[in-house]
N, C-alpha and C positions, 0 to 999 in steps of 0.2 A: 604291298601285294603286287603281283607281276603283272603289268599289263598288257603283253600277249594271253595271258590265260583270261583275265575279264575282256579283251577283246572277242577270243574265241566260242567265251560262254555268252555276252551279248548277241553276237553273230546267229549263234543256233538260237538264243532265244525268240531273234528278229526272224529266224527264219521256221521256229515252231507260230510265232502270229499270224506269218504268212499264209504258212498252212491252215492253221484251224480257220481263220476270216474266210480263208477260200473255199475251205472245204463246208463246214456248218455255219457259216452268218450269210451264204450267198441266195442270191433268188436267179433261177434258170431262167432266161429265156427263151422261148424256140425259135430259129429263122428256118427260112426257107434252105439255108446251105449247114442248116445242124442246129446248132445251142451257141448262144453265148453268155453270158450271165453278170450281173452287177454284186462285187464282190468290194471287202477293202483292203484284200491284198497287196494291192501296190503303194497303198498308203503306210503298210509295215515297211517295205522296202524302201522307199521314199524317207519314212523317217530312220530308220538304218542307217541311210547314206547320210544323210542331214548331222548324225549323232555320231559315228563310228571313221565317215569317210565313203569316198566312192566305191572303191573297189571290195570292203565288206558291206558294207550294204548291196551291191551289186550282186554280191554272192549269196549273203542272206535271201534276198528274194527267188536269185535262181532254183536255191536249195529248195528254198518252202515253196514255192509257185509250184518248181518243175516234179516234186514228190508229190503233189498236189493236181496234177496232171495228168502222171503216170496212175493215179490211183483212181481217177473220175475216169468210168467207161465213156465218157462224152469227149472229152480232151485228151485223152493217152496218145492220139496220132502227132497234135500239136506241143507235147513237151520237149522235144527239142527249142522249137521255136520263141517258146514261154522262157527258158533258161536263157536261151541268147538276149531277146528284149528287157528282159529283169535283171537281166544282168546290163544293158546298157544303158536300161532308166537307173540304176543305182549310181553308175560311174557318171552319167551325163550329172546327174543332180549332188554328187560329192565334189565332182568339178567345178560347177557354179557356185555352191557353197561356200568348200573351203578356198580354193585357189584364186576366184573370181573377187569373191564378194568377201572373206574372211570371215566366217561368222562366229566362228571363235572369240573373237575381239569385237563385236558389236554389241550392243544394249537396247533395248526399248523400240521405238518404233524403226530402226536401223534393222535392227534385226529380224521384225516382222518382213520388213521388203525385201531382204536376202533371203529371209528362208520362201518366202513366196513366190522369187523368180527360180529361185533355185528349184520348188517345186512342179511350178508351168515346166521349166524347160526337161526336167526331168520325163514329166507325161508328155511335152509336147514330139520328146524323142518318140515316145512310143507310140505318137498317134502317126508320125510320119515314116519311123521304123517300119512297123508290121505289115505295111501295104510295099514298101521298099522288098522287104524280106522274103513279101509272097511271093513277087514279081522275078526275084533273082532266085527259088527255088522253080519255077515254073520255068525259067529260061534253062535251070540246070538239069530238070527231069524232062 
């Protein structure tokens, strides 16, 4: 079988779980400056990258997050934003994965700890990103 074409179909498949977790498994919450919500979206993405690589996982999340976005009247303003961050929690945690830590070639508890830093640093990008991102769109508008 070609594996461009089970890569491609992985990809949208990672990136139809991204959607439906986000869209129907999520609970809204309201803030004072709008909604934000506990979804496991980035956990599709995350594992994406973990299974596929950086840069489709990266993309799987951007796709399914950011259609996922565009489609909640609550987040439509912020799907640009959501595409950029899913897209570099993908790449951040296919780079500690594969390049860092190899997790291809690990077994048993080796490979619980790569995929587990690989996962932190994947989300720890996005917790340090989106506040980074606000900051440099605010300086740009």
């Amino acid at each position: 079988m070609n594996t461009k074409i089970l890569k491609i179909v992985v990809v949208g498949l990672m990136a139809a779980l991204c959607y439906i977790s986000f869209m129907f498994l999520q609970i809204k919450i309201p803030t004072p400056a709008g909604f934000t919500s506990f979804h496991l979206g980035n956990t599709f993405c995350v594992l994406a990258a973990l299974l596929l690589g950086g840069l489709p996982g990266g993309i799987a999340g951007a796709i399914g997050m950011g259609i996922a976005d565009l489609l909640d009247s609550a987040y439509v303003l912020v799907a640009p934003k959501t595409m950029i961050l899913k897209l570099g929690i993908g790449i951040i945690t296919g780079i500690v994965a594969h390049r860092i830590f190899h997790i291809q070639k690990k077994q048993g508890a080796a490979l619980w700890k790569a995929v587990l830093v690989s996962t932190i640093a994947g989300m720890l990008f996005n917790v340090i990103g989106e506040p980074i991102f606000l900051i440099f769109i605010q300086l740009l508008f």
